[in-house]
SERO-4910 file (N, C-alpha, C, O; in steps of 0.05 Angstrom, whole numbers):
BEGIN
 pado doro    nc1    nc2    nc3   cac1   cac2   cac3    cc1    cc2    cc3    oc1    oc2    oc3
  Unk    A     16    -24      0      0      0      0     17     25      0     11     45    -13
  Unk    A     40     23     15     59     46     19     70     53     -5     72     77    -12
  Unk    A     80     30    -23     87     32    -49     73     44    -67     78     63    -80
  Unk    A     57     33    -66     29     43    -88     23     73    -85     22     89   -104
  Unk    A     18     80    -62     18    119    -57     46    126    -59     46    148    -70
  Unk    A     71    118    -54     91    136    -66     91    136    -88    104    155    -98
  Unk    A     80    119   -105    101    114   -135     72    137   -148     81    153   -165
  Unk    A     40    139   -142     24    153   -148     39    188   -142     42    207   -157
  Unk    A     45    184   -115     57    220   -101     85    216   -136     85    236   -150
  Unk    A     96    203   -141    116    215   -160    110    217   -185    119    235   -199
  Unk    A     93    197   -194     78    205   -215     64    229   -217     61    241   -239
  Unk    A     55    237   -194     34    267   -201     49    282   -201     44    302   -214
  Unk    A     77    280   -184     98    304   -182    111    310   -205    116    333   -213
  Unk    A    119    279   -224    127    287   -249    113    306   -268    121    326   -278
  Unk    A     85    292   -270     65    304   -291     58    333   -296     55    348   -315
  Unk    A     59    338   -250     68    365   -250     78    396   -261     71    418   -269
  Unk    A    111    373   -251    129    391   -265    134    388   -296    144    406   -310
  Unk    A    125    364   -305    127    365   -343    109    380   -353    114    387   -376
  Unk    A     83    390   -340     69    411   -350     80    448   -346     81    470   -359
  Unk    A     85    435   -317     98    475   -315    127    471   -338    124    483   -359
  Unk    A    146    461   -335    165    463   -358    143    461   -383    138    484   -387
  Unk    A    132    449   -398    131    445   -419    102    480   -432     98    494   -452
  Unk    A     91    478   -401     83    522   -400    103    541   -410    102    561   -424
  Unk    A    126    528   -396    148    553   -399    153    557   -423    148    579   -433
  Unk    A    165    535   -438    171    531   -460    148    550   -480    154    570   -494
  Unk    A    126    541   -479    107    551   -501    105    573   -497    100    588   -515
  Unk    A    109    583   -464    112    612   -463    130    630   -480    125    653   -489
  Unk    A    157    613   -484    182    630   -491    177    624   -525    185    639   -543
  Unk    A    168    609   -528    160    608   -558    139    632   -565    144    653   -578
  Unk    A    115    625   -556    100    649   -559    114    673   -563    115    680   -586
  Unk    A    126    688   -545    147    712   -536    175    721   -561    190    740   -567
  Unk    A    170    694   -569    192    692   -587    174    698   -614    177    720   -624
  Unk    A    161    686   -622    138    688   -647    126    723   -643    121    734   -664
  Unk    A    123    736   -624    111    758   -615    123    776   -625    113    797   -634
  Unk    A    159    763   -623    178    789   -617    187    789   -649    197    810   -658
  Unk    A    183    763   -668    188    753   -692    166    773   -715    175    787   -734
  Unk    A    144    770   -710    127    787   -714    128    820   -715    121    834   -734
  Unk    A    137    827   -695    148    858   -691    164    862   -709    164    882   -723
  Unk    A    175    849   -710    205    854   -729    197    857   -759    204    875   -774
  Unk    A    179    833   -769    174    828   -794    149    863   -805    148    876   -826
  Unk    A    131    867   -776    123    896   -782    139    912   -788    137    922   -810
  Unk    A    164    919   -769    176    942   -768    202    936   -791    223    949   -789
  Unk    A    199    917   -809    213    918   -833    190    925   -862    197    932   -884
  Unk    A    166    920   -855    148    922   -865    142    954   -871    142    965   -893
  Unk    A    140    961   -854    131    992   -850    151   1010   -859    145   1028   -875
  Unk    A    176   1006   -849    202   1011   -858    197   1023   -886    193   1047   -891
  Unk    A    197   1000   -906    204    991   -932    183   1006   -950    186   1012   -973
  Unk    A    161   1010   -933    135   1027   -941    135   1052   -945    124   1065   -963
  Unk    A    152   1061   -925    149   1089   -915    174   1100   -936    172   1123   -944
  Unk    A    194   1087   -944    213   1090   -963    204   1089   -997    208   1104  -1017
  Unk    A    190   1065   -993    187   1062  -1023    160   1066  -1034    153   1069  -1057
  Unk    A    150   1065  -1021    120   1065  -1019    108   1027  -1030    122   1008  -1036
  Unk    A     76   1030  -1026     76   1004  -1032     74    982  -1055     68    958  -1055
  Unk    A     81   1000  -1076     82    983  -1102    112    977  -1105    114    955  -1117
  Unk    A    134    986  -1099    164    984  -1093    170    965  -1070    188    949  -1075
  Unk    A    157    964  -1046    151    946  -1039    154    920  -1042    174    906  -1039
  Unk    A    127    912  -1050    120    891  -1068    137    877  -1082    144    854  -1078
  Unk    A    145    890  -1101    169    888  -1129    197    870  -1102    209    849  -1105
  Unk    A    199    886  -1081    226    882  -1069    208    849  -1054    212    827  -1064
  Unk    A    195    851  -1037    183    823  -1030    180    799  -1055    186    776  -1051
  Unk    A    169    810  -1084    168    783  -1106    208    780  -1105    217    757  -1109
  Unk    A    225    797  -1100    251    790  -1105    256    775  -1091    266    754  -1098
  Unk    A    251    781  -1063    256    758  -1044    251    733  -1042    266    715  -1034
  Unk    A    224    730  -1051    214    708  -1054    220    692  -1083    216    667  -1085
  Unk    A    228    706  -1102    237    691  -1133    270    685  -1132    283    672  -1149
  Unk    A    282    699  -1105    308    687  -1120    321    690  -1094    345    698  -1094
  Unk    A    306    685  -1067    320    674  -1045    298    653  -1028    303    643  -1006
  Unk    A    274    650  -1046    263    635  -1029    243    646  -1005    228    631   -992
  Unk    A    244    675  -1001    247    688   -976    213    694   -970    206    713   -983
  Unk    A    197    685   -956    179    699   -952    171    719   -933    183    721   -912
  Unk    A    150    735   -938    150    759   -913    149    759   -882    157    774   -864
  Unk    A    135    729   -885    121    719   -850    158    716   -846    167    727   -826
  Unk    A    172    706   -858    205    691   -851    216    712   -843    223    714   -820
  Unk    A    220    731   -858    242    761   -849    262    751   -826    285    742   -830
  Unk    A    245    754   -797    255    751   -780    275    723   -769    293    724   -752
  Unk    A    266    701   -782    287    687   -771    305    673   -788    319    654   -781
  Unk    A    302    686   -818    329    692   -831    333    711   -841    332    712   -866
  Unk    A    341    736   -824    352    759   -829    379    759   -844    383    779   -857
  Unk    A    394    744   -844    422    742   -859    409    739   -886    417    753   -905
  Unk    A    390    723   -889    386    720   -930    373    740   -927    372    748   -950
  Unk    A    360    757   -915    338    780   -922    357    806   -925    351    825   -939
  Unk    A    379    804   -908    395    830   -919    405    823   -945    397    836   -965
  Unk    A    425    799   -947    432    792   -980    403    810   -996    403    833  -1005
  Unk    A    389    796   -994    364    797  -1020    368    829  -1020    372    842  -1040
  Unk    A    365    838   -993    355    876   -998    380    888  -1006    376    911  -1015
  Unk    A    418    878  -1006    431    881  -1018    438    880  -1048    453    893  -1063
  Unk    A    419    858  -1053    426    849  -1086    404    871  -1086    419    891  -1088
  Unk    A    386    878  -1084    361    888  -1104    367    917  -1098    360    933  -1115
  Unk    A    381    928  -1076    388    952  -1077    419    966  -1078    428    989  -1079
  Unk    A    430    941  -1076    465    945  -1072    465    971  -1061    443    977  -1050
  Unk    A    486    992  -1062    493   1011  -1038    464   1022  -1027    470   1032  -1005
  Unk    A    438   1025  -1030    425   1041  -1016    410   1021   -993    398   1027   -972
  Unk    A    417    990  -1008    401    975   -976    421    987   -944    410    983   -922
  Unk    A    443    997   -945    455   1004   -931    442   1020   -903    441   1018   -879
  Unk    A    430   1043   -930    410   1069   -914    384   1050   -901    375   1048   -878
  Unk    A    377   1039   -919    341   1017   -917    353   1005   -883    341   1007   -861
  Unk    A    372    995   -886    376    969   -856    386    988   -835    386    977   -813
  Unk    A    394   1007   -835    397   1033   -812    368   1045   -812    357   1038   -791
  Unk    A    353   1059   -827    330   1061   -818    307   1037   -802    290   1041   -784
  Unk    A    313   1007   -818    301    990   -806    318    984   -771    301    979   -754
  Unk    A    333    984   -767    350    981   -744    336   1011   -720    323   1009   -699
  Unk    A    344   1033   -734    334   1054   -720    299   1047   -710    293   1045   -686
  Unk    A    283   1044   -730    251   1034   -727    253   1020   -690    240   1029   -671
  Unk    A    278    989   -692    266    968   -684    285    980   -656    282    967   -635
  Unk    A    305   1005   -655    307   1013   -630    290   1022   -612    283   1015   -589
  Unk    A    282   1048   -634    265   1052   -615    236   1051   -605    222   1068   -593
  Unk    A    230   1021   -616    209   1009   -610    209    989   -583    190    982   -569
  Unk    A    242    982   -580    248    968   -552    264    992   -531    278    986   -512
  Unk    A    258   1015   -537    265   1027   -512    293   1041   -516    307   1042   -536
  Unk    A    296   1048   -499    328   1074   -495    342   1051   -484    365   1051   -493
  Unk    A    338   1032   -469    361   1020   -454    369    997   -472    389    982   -471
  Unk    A    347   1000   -490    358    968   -511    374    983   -531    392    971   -542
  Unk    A    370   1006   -536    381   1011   -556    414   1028   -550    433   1036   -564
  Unk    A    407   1028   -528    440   1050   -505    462   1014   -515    484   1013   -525
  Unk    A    449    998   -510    457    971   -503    472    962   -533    495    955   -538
  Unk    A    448    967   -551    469    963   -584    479    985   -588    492    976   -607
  Unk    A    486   1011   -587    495   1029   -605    529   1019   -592    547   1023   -608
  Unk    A    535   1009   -569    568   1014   -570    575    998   -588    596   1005   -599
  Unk    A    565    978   -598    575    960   -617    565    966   -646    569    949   -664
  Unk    A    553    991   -650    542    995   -675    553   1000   -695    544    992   -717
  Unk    A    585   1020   -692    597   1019   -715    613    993   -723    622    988   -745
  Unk    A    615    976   -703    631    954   -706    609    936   -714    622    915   -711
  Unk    A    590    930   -720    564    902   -729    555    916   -754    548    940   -757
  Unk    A    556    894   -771    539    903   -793    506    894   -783    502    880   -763
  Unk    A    490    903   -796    456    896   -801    447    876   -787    431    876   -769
  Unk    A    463    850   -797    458    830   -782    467    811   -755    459    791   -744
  Unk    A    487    831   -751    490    820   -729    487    837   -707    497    834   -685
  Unk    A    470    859   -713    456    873   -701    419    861   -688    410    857   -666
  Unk    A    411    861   -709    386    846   -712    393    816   -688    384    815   -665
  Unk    A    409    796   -697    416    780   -683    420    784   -649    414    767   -631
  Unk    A    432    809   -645    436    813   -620    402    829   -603    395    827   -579
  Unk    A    392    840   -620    361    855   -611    348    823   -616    328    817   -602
  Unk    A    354    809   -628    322    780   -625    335    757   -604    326    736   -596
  Unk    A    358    772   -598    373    748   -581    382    718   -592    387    697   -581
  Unk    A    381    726   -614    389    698   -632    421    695   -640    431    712   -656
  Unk    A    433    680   -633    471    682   -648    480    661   -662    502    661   -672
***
């Protein structure tokens, strides 16, 4: 009988804790998809406010005809998304990914962004981006 209620007391304790971990997790996913999202706006809007939205467009079919790249993706392959906005704009994606960078500062605040500028002349675009999604 003693056996039978411990081995029940560790079973529930497991089940437990495999639910609060496996909460957490979907939490940090969520948070992550949230923060993935923001990004793909504030390259969105970006690109809008520059080119307006038929230029746009034209730059998204590029992405997508000759990197594969779709709009929902941006964010978690920012390295092919600068390529693409490099090839289709060579020197002026330069200005485009400092304005997009500037956007996504100061949308996370003065201290996130106090936090990237010491390293700003030293990171290109993307390993900028990388350091704001917390991704390396």
């Amino acid at each position: 009988m003693c056996r039978t209620n411990l081995r029940e007391d560790l079973l529930s304790r497991m089940t437990s804790d495999t639910f609060a971990s496996v909460s957490t997790m979907e939490g940090l996913q969520e948070t992550s998809r949230k923060d993935d999202q923001k990004i793909v706006r504030i390259i969105d809007r970006v690109l809008k406010q520059v080119f307006g939205n038929e230029a746009t467009h034209l730059i998204y079919q590029h992405l997508e005809n000759n990197y594969a790249l779709r709009q929902d993706d941006l964010a978690d392959r920012i390295e092919l998304f600068a390529r693409g906005l490099e090839d289709f704009l060579r020197s002026g994606a330069y200005v485009v990914e400092r304005r997009i960078l500037e956007d996504i500062y100061s949308s996370y605040g003065l201290l996130r962004r106090l936090e990237l500028q010491r390293t700003r002349e030293e990171c290109d675009f993307v390993s900028q981006m990388r350091t704001l999604m917390g991704k390396t």
